[in-house]
Residue, then its C-alpha position, 0 to 999 in steps of 0.5 A: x483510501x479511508x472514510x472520514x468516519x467510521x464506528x463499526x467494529x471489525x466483526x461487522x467488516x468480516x460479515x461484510x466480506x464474507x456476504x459481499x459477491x466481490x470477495x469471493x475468489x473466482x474458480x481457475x485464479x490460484x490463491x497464495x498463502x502467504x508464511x510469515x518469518x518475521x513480526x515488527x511492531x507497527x504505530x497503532x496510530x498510523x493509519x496506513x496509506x502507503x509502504x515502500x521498503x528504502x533499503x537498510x532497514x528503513x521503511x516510507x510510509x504514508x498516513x491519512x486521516x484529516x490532521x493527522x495524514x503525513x510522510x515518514x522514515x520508519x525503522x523496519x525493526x523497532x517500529x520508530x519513526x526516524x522523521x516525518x513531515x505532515x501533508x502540506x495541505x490544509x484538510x488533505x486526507x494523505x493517500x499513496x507514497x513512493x519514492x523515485x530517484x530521489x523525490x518522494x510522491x505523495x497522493x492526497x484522497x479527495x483534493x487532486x494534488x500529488x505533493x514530492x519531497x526531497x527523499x533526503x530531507x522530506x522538504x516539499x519541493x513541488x506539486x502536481x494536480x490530476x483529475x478524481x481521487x488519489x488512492x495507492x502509488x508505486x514505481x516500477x523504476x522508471x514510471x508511477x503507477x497510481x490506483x484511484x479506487x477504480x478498476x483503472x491503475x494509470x502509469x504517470x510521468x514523474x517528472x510531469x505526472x501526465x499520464x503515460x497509459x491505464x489498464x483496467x485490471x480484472x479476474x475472471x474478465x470481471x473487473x476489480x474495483x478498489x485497488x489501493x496501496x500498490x506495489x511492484x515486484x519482479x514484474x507484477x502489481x501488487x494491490x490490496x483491495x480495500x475492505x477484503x483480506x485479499x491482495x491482487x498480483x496483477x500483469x501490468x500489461x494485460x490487467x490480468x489478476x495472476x493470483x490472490x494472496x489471502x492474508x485473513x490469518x494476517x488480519x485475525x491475528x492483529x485483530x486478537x492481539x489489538x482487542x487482548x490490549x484494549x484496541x478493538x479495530x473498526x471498520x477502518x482498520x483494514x489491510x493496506x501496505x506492501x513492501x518488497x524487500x530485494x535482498x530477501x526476497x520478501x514482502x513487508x504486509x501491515x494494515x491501518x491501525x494494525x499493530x504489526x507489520x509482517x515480513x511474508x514469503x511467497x511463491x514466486x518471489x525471490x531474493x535479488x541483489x538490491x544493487x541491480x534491481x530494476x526499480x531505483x531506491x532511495x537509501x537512507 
């Protein structure tokens, strides 16, 4: 999710966070710190809306902003973007992205159109409406998950994008509202939560916050390095992108605008072989 316009700085953000009731971590929920073991460079000029590790070493990612929202291949290593492809949609603010045996799934915020492309090529090949706003997207190999801002994450069809269930997802029995980019790991929702430094591992079956990952370290050190090079971040430059990456064991954390992307262990997470996952992969 993204405002259309936004001029604070990055200081005003933290201040926000720390005085806002909804950023603190409720008593009993553990917090996970993620260890960072890699560093990649990021597209200053992606504004992050969505991030799904492909498997050798290539990355989708989705962009918002008005005339600037879109799709794209990445190379995980050198940052390079491999293809791309705008969203389809005159004046669309591009959302979520995710890719399911073969067809990507592209969200847009305010226009209620889900835009696919072939995985292959990133040609449109259809679309599908839903009622209210598109915000993250992920699959767990069978069905896709979407967050809509709410504390509501909705499980679709991909073949027709009816809604198969929700979930209202909550800490504390508190409901957590502003889940965005999503992604599912070894039976758990990830989301971060827009304008905090905190990503909730949710139980898709119950709603439940399992754990908070804290990623402020994350987010100081980007906001360093961008204000040494001359690029103070704004209050739009937060947090958001998840990536699982099997094979390791990994996650793969950025944010919009951010300079980097950080590849993170946490507890819990562990390698698998990414032939015998369970959620499918397109593989490019």
């Amino acid at each position: 999710m993204g405002v259309r316009s936004g001029a604070l700085l990055l200081p005003c953000l933290l201040l926000t966070l720390s005085a806002s009731p909804s950023a603190a971590q409720s008593v009993g929920t553990p917090v996970l710190t993620p260890t960072v073991t890699a560093r990649y460079p990021h597209d200053r000029a992606a504004f992050t809306q969505g991030l799904q590790y492909l498997g050798g070493g290539t990355l989708l990612e989705s962009t918002g902003v008005v005339g600037q929202s879109g799709v794209r291949r990445v190379d995980l290593k050198t940052g390079k973007v491999l293809a791309r492809v705008a969203t389809p949609i005159a004046g669309a603010f591009g959302e979520g992205v995710t890719a399911l045996n073969g067809v990507v799934y592209h969200l847009t915020w305010e226009d209620g159109v889900a835009i696919t492309f072939d995985a292959a090529t990133l040609k449109e090949t259809g679309r599908y409406r839903y009622s209210g706003e598109g915000w993250g997207l992920t699959t767990d190999g069978r069905a896709l998950i979407m967050s809509n801002g709410s504390p509501t994450l909705v499980w679709r069809d991909p073949k027709t994008f009816r809604v198969k269930r929700s979930v209202q997802v909550t800490d504390a029995g508190q409901p957590v509202k502003n889940l965005n980019e999503l992604e599912y790991v070894q039976g758990s929702v990830y989301a971060n939560v827009w304008l905090t430094d905190r990503v909730a591992r949710i139980d898709p079956q119950t709603g439940k916050v399992t754990a908070w990952i804290d990623v402020s370290a994350l987010t100081r050190e980007v906001s360093a390095a961008a204000a040494k090079a001359g690029h103070t971040l704004t209050f739009d430059d937060v947090p958001n992108g998840i990536a699982f990456v099997p094979e390791r064991g990994t996650l793969l954390l950025t944010g919009k605008r951010w300079p980097t992307v950080f590849e993170v262990k946490l507890p819990g997470v562990k390698a698998e072989d990414p032939g015998t996952t369970g959620r499918a992969r397109t593989r490019r």
